[in-house]
C-alpha positions in Angstrom: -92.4 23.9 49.4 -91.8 23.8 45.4 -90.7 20.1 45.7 -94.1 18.8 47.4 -95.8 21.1 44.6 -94.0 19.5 41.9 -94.3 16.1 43.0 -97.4 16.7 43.3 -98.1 17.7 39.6 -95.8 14.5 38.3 -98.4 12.6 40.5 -100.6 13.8 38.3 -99.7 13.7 35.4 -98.8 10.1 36.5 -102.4 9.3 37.2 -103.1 10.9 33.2 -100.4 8.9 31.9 -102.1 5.6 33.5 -105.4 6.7 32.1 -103.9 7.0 28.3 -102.2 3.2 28.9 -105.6 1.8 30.5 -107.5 3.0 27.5 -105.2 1.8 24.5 -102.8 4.0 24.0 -100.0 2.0 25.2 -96.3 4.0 24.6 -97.9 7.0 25.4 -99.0 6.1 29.0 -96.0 4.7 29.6 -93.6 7.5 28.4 -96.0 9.9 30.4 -95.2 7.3 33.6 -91.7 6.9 33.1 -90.6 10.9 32.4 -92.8 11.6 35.8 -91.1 8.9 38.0 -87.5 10.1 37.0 -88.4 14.0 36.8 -90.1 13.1 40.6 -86.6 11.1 41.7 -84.8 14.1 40.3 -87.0 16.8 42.1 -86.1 14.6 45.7 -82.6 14.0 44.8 -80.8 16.9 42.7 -77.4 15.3 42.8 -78.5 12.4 41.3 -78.8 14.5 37.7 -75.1 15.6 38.3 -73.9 12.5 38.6 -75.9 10.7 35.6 -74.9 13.8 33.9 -71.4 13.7 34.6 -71.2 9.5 33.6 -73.1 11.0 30.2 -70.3 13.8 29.9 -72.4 17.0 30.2 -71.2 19.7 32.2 -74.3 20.0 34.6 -78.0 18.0 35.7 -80.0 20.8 34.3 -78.3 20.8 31.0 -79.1 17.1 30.7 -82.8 17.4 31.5 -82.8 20.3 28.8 -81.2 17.9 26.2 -83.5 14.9 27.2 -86.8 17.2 27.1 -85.7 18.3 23.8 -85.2 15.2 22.9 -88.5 14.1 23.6 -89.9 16.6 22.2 -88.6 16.0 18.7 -89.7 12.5 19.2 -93.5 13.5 20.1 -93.8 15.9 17.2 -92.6 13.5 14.8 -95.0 11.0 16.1 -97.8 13.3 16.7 -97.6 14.3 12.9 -97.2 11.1 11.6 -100.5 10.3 13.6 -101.8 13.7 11.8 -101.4 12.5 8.6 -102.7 9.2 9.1 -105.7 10.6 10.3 -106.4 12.7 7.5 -105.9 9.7 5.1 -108.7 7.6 6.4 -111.0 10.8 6.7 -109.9 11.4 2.5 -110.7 7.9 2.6 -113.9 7.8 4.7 -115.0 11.1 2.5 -114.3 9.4 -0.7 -116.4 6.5 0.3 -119.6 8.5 1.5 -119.2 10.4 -2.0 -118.9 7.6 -4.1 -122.1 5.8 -1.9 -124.2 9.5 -2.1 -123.2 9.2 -6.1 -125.0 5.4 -6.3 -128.1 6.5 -4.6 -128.6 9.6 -7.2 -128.4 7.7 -10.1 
């Protein structure tokens, strides 16, 4: 029973993850894709995280799919402040702009 659930929520968030890639954001769909087709392959098929574990040389599945998750993680906080701060350097830029237009129509 918590297999079909889970498969059923990577289905989703496979469906989200083709939504993001349809609408531009390319690496994000696709990551969102790819992390739901293996984590649904691993949900069927256990043993298959033992053995890809035990080719990487770590001790068990689960303690693989901690150390990929985390690394994933890392990689979408770095990206997602990176994005952060370009975002708030067109806005400083955007504000800058409307300012030095507001300051033209005073004068």
């Amino acid at each position: 029973m918590i297999k079909l659930l889970l498969i059923c929520c990577f289905a989703i968030n496979i469906f989200f993850g083709l939504g993001i890639f349809y609408r531009g954001s390319r690496w994000i769909g696709t990551s969102i894709v790819l992390v739901s087709v293996a984590a649904s392959f691993f949900v069927v098929s256990p043993e298959l995280t033992n053995s890809i574990a035990s080719l990487v040389g770590v001790g068990r599945g689960a303690d693989l799919i901690v150390y990929a998750l985390f690394t994933i993680f890392l990689f979408a906080m770095v990206f997602f402040v990176r994005s952060h701060l370009v975002l708030d350097e067109k806005i400083t830029k955007l504000t800058r702009f409307i300012a030095m237009q507001n300051r033209r129509d005073f004068k």
